[in-house]
C-alpha positions as CSV (number, residue, x, y, z in Angstrom):
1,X,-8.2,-4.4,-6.6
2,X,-6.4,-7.3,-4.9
3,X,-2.9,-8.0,-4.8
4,X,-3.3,-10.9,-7.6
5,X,-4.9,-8.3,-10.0
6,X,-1.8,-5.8,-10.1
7,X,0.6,-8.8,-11.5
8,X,3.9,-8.2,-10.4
9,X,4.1,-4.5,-10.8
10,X,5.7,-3.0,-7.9
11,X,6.4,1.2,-7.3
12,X,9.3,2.1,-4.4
13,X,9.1,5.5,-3.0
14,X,12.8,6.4,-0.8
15,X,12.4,8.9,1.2
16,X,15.7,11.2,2.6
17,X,16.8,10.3,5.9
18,X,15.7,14.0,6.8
19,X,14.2,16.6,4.9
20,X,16.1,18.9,3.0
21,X,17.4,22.5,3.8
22,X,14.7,25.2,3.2
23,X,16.6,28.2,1.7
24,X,15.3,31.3,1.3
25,X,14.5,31.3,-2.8
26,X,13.1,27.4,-2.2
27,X,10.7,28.8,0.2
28,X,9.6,31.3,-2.2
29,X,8.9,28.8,-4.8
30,X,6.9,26.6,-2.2
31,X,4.6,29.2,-1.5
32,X,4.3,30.8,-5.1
33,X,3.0,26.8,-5.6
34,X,0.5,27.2,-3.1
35,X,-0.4,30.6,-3.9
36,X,-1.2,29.7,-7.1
37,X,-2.8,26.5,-6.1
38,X,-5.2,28.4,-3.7
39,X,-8.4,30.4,-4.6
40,X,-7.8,32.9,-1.9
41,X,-5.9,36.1,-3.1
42,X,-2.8,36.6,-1.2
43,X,-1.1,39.6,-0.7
44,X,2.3,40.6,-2.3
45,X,3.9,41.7,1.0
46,X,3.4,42.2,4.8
47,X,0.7,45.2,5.1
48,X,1.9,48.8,5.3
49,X,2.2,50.3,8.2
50,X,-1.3,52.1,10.0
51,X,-3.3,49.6,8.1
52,X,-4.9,47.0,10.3
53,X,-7.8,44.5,9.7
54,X,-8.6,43.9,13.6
């Protein structure tokens, strides 16, 4: 597609001058997002204690 074939149609994106504040409960919902976007299974919480992988 060349610039003459998308007419005068024109999309602005503004972007804050820095990103926003990460709270706690925003942080949760990122990462329930990418849990759920993700075909891994993640764990609820941190691993009890006496269980290790390594």
């Amino acid at each position: 597609m060349t610039a003459d074939d998308r007419g005068s149609e024109r999309i602005t994106v503004r972007f804050p001058p820095e990103p926003p504040v990460l709270t706690r409960q925003s942080s949760r919902i990122l990462l329930a997002i990418l849990v759920e976007l993700t075909e891994i299974e993640a764990p609820d919480g941190p691993p009890g204690k006496g269980t290790h992988d390594c």
